[in-house]
TORVO-567132 format. One record per atom (N, C-alpha, C, O): residue in three letters; x, z, y. Coordinates in steps of 0.05 Angstrom, whole numbers, plus 5000, padded with zeros to 4 digits. Each point is the difference from the previous one (the first is absolute). Example, Ala and Ser with C-alpha at 12.3 -4.5 7.8 and 13.67 -1.06 7.14 Angstrom:
BEGIN
ALA526451564886;ALA498250005024;ALA501850005024;ALA502150135000;SER497249735021;SER501650015024;SER498550145022;SER501050045022;
//
This chain:
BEGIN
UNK522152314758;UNK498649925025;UNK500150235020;UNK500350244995;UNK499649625034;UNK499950225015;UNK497950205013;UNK499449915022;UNK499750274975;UNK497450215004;UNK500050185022;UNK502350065007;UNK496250045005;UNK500050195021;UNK498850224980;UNK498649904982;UNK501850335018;UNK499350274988;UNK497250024984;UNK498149955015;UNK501550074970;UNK496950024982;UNK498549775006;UNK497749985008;UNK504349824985;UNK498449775005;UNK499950014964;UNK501250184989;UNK497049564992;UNK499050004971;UNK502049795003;UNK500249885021;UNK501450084955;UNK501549744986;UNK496949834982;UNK500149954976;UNK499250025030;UNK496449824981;UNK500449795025;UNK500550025024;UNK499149734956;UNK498949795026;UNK497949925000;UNK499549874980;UNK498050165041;UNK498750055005;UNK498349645010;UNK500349845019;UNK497750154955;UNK499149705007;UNK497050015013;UNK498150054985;UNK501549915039;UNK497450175013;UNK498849665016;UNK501149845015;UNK496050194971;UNK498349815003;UNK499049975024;UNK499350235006;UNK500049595016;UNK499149945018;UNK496549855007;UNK498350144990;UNK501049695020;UNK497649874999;UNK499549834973;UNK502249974989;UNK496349935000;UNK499149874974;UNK501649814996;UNK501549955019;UNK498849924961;UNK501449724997;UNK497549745016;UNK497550005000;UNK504349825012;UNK498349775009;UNK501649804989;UNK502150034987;UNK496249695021;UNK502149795008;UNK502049955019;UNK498850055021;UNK503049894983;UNK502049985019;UNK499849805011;UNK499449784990;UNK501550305042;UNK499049795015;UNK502649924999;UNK502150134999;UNK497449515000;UNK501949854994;UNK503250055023;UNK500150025025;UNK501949994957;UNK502050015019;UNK501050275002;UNK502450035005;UNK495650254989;UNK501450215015;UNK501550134985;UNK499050074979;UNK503750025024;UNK502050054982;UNK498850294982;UNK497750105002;UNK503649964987;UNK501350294993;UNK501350115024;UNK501449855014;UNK498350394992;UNK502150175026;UNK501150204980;UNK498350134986;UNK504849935009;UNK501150124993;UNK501950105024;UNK501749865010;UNK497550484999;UNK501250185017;UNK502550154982;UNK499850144980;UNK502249805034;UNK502050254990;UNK500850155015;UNK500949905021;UNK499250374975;UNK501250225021;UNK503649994989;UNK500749894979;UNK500650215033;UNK501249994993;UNK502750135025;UNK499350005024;UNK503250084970;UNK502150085012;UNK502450024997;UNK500750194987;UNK501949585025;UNK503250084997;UNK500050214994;UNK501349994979;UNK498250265026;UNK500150295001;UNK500550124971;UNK501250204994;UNK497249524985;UNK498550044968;UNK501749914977;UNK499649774991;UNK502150385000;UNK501249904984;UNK497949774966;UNK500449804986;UNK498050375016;UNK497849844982;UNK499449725014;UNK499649794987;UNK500350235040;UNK498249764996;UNK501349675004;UNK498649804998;UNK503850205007;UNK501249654990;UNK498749894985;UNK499149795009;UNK500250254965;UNK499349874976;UNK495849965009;UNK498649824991;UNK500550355022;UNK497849875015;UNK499749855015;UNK497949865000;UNK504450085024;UNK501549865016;UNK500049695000;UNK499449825015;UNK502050244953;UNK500049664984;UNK497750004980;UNK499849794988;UNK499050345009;UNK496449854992;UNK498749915013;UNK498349854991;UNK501950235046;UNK498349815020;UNK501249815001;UNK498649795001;UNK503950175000;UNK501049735001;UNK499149814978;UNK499249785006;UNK500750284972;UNK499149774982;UNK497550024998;UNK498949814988;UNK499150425021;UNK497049925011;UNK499449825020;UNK498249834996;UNK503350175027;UNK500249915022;UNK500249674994;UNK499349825015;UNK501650164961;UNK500849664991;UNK496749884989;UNK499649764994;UNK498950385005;UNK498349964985;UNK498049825021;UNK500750045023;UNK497449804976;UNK498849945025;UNK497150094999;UNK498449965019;UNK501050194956;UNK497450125013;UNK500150335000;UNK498550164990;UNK503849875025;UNK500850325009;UNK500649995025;UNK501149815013;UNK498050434996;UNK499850075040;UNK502250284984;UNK499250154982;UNK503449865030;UNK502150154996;UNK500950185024;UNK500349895022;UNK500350374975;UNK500450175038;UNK501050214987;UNK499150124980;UNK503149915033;UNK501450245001;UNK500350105020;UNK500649905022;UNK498550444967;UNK499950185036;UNK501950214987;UNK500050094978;UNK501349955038;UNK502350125002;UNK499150355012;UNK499350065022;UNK501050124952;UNK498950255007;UNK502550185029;UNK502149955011;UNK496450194989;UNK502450225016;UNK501350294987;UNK502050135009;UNK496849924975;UNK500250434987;UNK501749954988;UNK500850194987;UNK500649615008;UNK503249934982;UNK502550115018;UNK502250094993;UNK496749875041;UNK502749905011;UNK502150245002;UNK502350015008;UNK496050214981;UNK501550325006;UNK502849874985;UNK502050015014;UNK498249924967;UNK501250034978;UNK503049855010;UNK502250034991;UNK497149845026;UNK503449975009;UNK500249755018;UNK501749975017;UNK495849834973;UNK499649765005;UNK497049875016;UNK497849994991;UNK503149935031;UNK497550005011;UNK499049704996;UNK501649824999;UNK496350145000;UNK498849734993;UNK500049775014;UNK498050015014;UNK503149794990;UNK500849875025;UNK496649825010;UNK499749915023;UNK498350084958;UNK497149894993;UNK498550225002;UNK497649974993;UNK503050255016;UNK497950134987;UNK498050235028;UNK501150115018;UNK497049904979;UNK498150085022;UNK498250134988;UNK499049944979;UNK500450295037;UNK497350174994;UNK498349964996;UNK498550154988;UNK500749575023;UNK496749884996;UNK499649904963;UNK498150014985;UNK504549915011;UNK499749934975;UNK499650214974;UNK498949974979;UNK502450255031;UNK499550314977;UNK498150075010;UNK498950174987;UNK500049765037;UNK496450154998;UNK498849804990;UNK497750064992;UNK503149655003;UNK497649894985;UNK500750004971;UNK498649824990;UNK503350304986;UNK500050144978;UNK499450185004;UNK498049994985;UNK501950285026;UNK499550135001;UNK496550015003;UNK499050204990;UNK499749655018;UNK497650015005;UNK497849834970;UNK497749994992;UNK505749875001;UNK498649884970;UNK498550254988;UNK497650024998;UNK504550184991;UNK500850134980;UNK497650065001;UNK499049785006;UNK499250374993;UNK497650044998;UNK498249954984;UNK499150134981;UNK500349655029;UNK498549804980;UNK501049944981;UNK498449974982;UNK504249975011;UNK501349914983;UNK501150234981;UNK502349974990;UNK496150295004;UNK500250144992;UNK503350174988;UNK500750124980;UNK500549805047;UNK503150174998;UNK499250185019;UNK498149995014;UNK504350274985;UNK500350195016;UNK501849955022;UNK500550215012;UNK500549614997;UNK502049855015;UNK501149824999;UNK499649854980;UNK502350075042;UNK502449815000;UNK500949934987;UNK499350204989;UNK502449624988;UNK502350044993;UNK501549644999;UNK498949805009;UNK503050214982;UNK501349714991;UNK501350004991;UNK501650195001;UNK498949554981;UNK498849755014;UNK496450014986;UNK499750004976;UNK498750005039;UNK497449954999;UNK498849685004;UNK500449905022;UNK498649974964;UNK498649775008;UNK497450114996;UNK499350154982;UNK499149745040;UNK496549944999;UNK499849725000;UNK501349835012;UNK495850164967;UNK499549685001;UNK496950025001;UNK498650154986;UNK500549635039;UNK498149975011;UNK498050255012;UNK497650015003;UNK504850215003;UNK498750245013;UNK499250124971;UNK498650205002;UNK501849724977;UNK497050114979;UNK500850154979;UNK498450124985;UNK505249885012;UNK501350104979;UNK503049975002;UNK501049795008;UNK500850484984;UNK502150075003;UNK501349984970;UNK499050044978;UNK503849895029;UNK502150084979;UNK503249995018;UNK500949915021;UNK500250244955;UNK502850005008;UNK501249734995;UNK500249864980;UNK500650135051;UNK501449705009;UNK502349844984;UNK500449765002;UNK501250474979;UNK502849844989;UNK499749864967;UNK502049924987;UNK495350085003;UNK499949904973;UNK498149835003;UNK497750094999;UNK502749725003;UNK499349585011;UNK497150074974;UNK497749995008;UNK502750084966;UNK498349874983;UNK497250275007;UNK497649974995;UNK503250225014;UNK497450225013;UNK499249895020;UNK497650065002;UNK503149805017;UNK499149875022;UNK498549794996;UNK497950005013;UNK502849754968;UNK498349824984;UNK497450114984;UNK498049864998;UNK502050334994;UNK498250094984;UNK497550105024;UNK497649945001;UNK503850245017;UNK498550085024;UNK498049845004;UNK497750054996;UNK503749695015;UNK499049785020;UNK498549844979;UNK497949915009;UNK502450034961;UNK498349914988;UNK496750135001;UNK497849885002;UNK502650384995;UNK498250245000;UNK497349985016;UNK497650014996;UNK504049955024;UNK498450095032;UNK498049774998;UNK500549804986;UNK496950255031;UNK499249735005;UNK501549865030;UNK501150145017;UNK498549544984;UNK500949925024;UNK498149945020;UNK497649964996;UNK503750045024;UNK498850045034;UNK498149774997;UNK500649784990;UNK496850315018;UNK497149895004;UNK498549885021;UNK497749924998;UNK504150085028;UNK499050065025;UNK499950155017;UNK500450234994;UNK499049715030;UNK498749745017;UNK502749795000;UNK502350084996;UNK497149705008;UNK502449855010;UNK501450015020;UNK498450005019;UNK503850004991;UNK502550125016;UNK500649745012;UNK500749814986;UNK499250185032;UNK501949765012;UNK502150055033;UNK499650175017;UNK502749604983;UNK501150105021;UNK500949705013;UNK501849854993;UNK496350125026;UNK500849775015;UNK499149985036;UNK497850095006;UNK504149805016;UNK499649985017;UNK499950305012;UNK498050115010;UNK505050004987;UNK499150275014;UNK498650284993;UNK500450215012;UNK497849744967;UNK497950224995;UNK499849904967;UNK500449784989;UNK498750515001;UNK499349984980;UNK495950004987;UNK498150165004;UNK502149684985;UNK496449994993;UNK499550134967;UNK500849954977;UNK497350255037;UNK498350154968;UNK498249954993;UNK498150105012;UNK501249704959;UNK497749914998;UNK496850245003;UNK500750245002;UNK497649734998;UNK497550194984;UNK500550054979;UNK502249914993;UNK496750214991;UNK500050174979;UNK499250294989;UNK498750145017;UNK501649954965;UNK498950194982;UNK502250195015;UNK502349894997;UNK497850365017;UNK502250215014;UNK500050244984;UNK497750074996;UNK504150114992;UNK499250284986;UNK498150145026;UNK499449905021;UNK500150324970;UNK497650115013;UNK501550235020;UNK498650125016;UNK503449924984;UNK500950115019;UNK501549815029;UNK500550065023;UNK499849704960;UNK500549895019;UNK503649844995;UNK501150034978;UNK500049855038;UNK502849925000;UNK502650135022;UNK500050135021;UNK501449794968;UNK502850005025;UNK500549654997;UNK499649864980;UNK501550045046;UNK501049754999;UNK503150065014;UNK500750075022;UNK501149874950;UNK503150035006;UNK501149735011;UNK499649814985;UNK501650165035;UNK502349855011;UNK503250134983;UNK500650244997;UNK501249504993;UNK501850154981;UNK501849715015;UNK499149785008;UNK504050324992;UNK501449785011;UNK503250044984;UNK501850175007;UNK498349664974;UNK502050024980;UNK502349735009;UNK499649805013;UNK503250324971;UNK501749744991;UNK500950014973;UNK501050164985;UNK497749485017;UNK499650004976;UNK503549964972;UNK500649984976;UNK500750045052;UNK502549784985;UNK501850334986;UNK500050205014;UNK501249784962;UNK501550234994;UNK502250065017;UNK501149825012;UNK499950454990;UNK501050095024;UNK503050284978;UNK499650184983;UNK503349725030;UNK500450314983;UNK501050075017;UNK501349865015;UNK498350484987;UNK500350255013;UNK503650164980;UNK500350114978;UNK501049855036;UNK502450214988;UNK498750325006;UNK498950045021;UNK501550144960;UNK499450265001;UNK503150165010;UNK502049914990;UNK498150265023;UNK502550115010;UNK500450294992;UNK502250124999;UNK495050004994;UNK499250265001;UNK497650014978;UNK499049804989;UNK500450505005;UNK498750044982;UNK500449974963;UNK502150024988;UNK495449935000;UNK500349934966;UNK501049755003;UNK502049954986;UNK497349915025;UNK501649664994;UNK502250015027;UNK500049815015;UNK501550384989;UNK503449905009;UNK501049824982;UNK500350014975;UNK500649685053;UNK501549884976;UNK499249784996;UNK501049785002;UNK496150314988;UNK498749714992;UNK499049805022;UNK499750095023;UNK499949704972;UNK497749855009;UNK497649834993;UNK499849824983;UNK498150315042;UNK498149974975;UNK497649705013;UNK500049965024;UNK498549914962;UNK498849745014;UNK497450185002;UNK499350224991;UNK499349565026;UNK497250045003;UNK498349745009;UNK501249805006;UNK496450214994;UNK498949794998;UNK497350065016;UNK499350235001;UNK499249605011;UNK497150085015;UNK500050215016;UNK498050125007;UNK504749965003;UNK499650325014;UNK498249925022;UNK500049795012;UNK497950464994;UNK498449995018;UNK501850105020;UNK501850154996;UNK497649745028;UNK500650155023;UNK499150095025;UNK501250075021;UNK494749884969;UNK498150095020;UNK497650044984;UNK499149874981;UNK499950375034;UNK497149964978;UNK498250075033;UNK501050085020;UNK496549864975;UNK498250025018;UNK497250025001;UNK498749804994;UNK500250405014;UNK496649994985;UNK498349705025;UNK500949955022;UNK497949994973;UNK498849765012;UNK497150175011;UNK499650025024;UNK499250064962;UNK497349954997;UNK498550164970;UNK501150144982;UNK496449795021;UNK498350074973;UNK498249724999;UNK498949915020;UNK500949984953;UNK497849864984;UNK498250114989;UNK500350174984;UNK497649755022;UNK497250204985;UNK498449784985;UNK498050114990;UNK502149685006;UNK498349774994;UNK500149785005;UNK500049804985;UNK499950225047;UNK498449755015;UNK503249905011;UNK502250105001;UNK496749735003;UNK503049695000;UNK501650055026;UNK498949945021;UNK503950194981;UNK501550095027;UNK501749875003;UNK500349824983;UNK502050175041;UNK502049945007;UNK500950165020;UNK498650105018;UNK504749934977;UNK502350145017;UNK501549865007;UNK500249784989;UNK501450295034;UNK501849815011;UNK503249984995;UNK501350125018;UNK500149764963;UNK502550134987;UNK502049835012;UNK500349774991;UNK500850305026;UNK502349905019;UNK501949804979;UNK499950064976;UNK501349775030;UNK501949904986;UNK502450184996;UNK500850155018;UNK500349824956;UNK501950194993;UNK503749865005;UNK500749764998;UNK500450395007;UNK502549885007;UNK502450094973;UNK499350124979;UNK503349805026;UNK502450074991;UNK499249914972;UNK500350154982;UNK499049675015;UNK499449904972;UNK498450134982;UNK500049944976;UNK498450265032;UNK498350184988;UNK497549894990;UNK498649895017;UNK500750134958;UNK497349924996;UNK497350235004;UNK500550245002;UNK496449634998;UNK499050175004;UNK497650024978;UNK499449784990;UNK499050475000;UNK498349964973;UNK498150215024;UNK501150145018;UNK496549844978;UNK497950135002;UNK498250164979;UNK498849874983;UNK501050365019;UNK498650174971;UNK497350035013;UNK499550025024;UNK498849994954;UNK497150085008;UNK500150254974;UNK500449984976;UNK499250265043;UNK499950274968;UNK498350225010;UNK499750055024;UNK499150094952;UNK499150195008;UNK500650175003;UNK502050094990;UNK496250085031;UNK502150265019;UNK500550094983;UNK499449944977;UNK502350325036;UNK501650214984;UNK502149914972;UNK500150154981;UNK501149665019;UNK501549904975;UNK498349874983;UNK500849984977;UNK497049915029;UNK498449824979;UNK501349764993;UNK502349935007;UNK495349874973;UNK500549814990;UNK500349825024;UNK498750025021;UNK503349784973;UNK501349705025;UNK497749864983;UNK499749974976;UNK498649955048;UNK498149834984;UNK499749655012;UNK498849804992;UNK503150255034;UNK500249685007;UNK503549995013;UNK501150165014;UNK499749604976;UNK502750005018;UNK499849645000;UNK499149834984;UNK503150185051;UNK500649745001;UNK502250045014;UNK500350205015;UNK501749604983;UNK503149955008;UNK499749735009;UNK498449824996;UNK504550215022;UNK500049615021;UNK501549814983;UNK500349775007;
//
């Protein structure tokens, strides 16, 4: 796997808000960081894809940047998205970056390229509890509800969903080509949820892009509400 300097090889299964009931409908969100740049991470690559088949999984790949020294620059990949791993790590009791990384439901990490550690993850975790997420007519609606005590971020996320392959020209994967699936290609803070029942105004999305809404707690917390169109 690939590591930035004194980062721990341990994967790191880090608990979020209590277990609830799940509000009907709301997937699993499985985040992968990830980079052409990464010779490790193909084989994470093709575990979102056959997550992505699943229909109660919310699937996103953000495409890091600290790879691109290496020869190959990321044709997906944006700063906003390595500051929001980067802002995981924390909580999620790593010393950094690295990939391929998946987080699932904000609440727990493992290395992205072994499918049956990822199953185990996502069995693990509890699932998303609320508020209810919805996205219709323009804007998105946040039910009421129980809020962590610090409060929320409300993410705007604007993905395609259809698999996509990238030829590599440069770098560890000269040569190859590699697919992808869910790449994000906008992230956006909206707002904060604290409780009481909100709405934002989420433009219609173009170029065939779909759009998912996160409700999480600050600083890399637990995703405790999501809805998609």
């Amino acid at each position: 796997m690939k590591r930035l300097a004194m980062i721990s090889a341990s994967v790191v299964l880090a608990t979020g808000l209590g277990a609830g009931a799940a509000v009907a409908g709301s997937p699993t969100v499985v985040e992968l960081f990830t980079s052409q740049g990464c010779s490790s991470c193909p084989p994470a690559n093709a575990n979102l894809i056959t997550l992505s088949d699943r229909p109660d999984m919310l699937t996103l790949s953000f495409a890091v940047t600290y790879w691109d020294y290496l020869g190959w620059k990321d044709s997906f990949g944006q700063e906003a998205y390595t500051d929001r791993q980067r802002i995981y790590e924390p909580a999620l009791g790593e010393q950094g970056p690295f990939t391929p990384q998946m987080v699932v439901n904000g609440a727990g990490t493992v290395v992205g390229n072994r499918i049956e550690q990822v199953d185990e993850l996502i069995a693990r975790l509890p699932r998303i509890s609320g508020p209810a997420v919805s996205l219709a007519g323009g804007k998105v609606s946040i039910a009421a509800g129980a809020a962590p005590g610090a409060g929320t971020d409300v993410w705007l996320v604007r993905y395609d969903p259809k698999v996509v392959e990238v030829p590599v020209a440069r770098g560890e994967n000269t040569g190859r080509t590699l697919p992808h699936t869910h790449v994000v290609h906008d992230l956006q803070r909206l707002g904060t949820w604290t409780g009481a029942a909100a709405s934002f105004a989420v433009p219609q999305a173009s170029g065939g892009l779909k759009t998912a809404v996160l409700v999480q707690g600050k600083s890399g917390g637990q995703i405790v509400g999501v809805g998609t169109d």
